[in-house]
C-alpha positions in Angstrom: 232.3 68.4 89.9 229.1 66.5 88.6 228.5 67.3 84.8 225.3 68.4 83.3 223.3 65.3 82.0 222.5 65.9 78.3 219.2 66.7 78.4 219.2 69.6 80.8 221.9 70.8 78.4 219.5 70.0 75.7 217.0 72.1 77.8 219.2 74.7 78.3 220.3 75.3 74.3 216.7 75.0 73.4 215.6 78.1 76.1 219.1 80.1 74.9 218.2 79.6 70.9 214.0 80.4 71.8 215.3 83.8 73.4 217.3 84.7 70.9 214.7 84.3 68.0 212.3 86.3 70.8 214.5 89.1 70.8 215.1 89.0 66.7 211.4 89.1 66.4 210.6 91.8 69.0 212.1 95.4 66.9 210.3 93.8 63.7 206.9 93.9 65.3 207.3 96.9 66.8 208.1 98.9 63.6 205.8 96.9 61.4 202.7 97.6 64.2 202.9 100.8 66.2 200.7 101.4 68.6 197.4 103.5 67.8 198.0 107.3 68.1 195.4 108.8 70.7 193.7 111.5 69.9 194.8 114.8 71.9 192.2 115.7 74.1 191.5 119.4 75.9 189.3 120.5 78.2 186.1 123.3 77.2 183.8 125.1 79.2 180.3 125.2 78.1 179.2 129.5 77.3 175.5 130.8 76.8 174.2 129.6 73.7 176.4 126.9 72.8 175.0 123.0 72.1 176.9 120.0 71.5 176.3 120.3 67.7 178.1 123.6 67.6 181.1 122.3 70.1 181.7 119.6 67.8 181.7 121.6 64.6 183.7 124.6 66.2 186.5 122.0 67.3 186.0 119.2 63.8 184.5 116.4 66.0 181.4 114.7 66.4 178.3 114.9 69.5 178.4 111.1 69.9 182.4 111.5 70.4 181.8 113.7 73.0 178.8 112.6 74.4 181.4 109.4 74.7 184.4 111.3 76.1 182.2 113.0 79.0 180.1 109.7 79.7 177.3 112.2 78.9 173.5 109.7 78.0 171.7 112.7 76.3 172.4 115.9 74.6 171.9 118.7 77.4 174.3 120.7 78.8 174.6 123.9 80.8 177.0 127.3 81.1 180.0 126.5 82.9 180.3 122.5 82.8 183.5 121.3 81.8 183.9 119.0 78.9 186.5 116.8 77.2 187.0 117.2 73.7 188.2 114.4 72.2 190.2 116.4 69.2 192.4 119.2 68.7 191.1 121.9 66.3 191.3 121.7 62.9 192.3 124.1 60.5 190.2 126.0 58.2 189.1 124.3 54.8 191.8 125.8 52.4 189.5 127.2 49.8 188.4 129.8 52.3 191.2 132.0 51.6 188.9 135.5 50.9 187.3 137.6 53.5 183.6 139.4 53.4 183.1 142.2 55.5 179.6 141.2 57.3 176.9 143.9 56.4 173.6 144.9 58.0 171.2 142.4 57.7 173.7 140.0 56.9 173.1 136.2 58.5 175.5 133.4 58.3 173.1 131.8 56.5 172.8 134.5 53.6 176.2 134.7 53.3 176.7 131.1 52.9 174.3 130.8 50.6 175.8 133.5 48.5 178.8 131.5 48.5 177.8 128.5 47.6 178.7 127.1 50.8 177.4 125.0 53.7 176.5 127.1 56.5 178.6 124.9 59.2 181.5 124.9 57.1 181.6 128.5 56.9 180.8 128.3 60.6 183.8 126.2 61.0 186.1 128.0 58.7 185.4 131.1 60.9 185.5 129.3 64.3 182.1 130.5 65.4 180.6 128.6 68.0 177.0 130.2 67.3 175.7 131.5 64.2 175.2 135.2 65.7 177.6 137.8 63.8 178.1 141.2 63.8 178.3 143.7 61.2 181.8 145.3 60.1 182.9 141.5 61.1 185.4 140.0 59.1 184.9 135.9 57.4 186.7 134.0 55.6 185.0 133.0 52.7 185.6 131.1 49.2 187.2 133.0 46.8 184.6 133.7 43.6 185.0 135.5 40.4 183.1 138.0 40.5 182.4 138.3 44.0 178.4 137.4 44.5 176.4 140.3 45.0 174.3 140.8 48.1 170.6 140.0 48.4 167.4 141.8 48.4 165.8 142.7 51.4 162.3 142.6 52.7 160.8 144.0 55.4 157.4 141.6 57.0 154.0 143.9 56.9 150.7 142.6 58.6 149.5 139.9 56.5 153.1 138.6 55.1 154.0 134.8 55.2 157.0 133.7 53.2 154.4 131.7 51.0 153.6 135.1 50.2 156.6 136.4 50.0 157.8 133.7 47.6 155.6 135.1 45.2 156.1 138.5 45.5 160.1 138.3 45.1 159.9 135.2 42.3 161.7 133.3 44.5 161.1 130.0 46.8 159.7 129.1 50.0 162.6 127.0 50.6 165.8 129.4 49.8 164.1 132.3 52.1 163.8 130.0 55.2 167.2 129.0 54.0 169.0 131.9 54.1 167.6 133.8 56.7 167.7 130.8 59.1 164.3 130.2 59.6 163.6 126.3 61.0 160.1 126.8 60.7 158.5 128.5 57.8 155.4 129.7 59.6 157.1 132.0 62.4 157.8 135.0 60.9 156.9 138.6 62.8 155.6 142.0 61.3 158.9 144.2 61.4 160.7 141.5 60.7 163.9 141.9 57.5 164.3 139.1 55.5 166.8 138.5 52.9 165.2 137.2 49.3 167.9 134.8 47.6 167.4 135.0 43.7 164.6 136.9 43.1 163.0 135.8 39.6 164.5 132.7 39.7 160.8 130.2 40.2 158.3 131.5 38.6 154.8 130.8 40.3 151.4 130.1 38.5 149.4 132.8 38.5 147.2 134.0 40.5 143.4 133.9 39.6 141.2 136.7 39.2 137.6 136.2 41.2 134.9 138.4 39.7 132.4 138.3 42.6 129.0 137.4 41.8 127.0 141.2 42.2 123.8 139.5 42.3 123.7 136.5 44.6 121.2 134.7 45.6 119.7 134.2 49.5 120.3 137.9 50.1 116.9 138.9 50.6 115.8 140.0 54.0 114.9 137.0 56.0 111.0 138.6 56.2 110.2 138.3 52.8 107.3 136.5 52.8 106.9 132.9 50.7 103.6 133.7 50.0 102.2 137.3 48.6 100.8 139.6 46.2 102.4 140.1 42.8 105.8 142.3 42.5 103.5 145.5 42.4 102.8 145.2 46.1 106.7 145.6 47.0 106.8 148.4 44.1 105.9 152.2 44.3 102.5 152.3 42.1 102.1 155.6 40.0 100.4 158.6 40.8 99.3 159.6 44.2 99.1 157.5 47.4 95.7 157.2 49.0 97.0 157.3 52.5 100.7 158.0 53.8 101.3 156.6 57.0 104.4 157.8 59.3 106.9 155.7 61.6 107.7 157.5 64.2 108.8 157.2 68.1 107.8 153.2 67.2 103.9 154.6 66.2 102.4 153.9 63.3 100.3 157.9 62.5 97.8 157.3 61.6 97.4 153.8 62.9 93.8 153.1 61.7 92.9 154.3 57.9 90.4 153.6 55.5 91.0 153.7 51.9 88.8 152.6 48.9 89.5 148.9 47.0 91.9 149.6 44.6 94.0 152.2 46.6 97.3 152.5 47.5 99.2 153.4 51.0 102.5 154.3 51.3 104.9 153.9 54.7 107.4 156.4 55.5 110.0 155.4 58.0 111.1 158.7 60.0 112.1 156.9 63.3 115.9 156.8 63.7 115.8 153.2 64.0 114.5 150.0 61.4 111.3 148.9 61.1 109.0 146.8 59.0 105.3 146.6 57.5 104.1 143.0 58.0 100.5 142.1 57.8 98.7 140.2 60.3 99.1 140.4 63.6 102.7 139.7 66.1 103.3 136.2 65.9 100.9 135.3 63.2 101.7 137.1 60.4 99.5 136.3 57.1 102.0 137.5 54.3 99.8 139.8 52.5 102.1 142.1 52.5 105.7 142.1 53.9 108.2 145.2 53.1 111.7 144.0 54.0 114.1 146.1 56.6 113.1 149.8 56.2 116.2 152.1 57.4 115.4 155.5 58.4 113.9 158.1 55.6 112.9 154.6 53.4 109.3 153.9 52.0 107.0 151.2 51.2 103.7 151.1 48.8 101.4 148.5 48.6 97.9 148.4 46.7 95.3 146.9 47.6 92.9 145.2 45.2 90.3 143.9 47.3 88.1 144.8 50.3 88.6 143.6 53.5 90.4 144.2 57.3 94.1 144.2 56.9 96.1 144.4 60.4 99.5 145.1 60.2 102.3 145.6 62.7 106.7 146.1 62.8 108.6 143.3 63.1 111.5 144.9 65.4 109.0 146.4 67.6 105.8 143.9 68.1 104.0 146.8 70.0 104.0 148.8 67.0 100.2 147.8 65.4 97.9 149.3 62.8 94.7 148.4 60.6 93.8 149.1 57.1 90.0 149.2 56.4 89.4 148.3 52.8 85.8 149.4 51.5 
């Protein structure tokens, strides 16, 4: 029998001694580096109403972890599809250890807020998958000494914003939208119940009386005229008229007088519509005299100092003529 040259025993000691440090070294690595735990994974089917950002709060995981575990590139889903959740669920947070019996007009973001809570976490303490609850329905809650006493309620009228409201209650913009939910502060509806967190805790500037001016100015009647007698020709003169001249069934009666200089004629307006004393003639009035808007049962005087031929007709009605004869 040929013997072994020495260095294929050499070889053969050196292989023996390598797998026998292998095989030392093996159970040391193996308890020093254990392999990554995966996370547990269960299947979900997608209900009415539910969004990735709920799923992932009901179940303590995140939208891009499950956006990851479905091979999902955006954020829609629909009733019935079947996801992986890449998580088991977790417990609720362990200061939740009282219960609130959900009342009417309760939201789970009143309740929250009365709590001192986040909304989600309550959500998550209570597995709810949408923020809808129900009342007689029980929550866990944190425990608080003395229990927080419930909110105010208001009900929205015609008119009502939560700007409004703010002010009304004392309160803030911010903690009604809060509480009752409300991702955009200018949707709210008459009929409407609102809870008011805190009333009288912001106290608002306030609010500035406006005396209105009683006598403003550019308020009289557009046929005014820029040019005219003095004031007496717009204003009753004492004693006796020398002519009264009638408006009615759009006539002027008598339309044609004639007075002396220095006399006075008074309109009387017994139509059932407005009229107007204008001098001149339709179109090209000569603002002698102008009376304003005459409403049924209203007069107008005017005197007239010197002699002449004084036309005069109703604005409203351009048929409507007459003619003052001044001697």
């Amino acid at each position: 029998m040929k013997m072994p040259s020495p260095q294929t025993t050499k070889r053969v000691l050196l292989i023996v001694i390598f797998v026998a440090v292998l095989l030392s070294i093996v159970p040391v690595m193996a308890t020093a580096a254990p392999p990554a735990q995966q996370p547990s994974t269960f299947m979900y089917y997608v209900r009415y109403g539910d969004t990735l950002y709920a799923i992932a709060m009901r179940y303590g995981t995140t939208v891009p972890a499950i956006m990851q575990a479905n091979g999902l590139t955006s954020e829609y889903i629909y009733a019935g599809q079947r996801l992986v959740i890449p998580t088991a669920p977790v417990p609720p947070p362990p200061n939740f250890a009282c219960t609130y019996t959900v009342q009417a007009r309760d939201t789970i973001y009143s309740i929250a807020y009365r709590y001192g809570a986040p909304w989600y976490q309550l959500m998550q303490a209570n597995y709810l998958y949408s923020p809808y609850i129900y009342v007689g329905q029980q929550l866990r809650v944190p425990c608080l000494t003395p229990a927080p006493t419930p909110f105010p309620t208001h009900t929205v009228q015609t008119g009502d914003n939560l700007f409004r409201i703010a002010i009304k209650y004392s309160t803030s913009v911010y903690a009604i939208a809060l509480v009752n939910g409300i991702w955009n502060p200018n949707l709210v509806f008459v009929g409407q119940t609102l809870v008011i967190p805190y009333p009288g805790s912001v106290k608002w500037p306030p609010v500035p009386t406006i005396t209105p001016n009683l006598t403003p100015s550019g308020t009289t009647p557009t046929l005014t005229p820029t040019v005219g007698p003095s004031p007496t020709a717009t204003t009753a003169p004492t004693g006796a008229p020398s002519a009264v001249i009638v408006m009615t069934n759009l006539t002027f009666i008598p339309n044609t007088i004639t007075i002396p200089r220095g006399g006075t004629v008074q309109w009387k307006n017994t139509d059932a519509v407005n009229h107007t004393v204008t001098s001149g003639a339709p179109g090209a009035p000569t603002n002698i005299f102008q009376s304003g808007t005459l409403t049924p049962n209203q007069t107008f005087s005017f005197t007239f100092p010197n002699a002449g031929t004084f036309p005069y007709f109703s604005e409203p009605f351009p048929t409507m003529v007459g003619t003052i004869t001044v001697q």
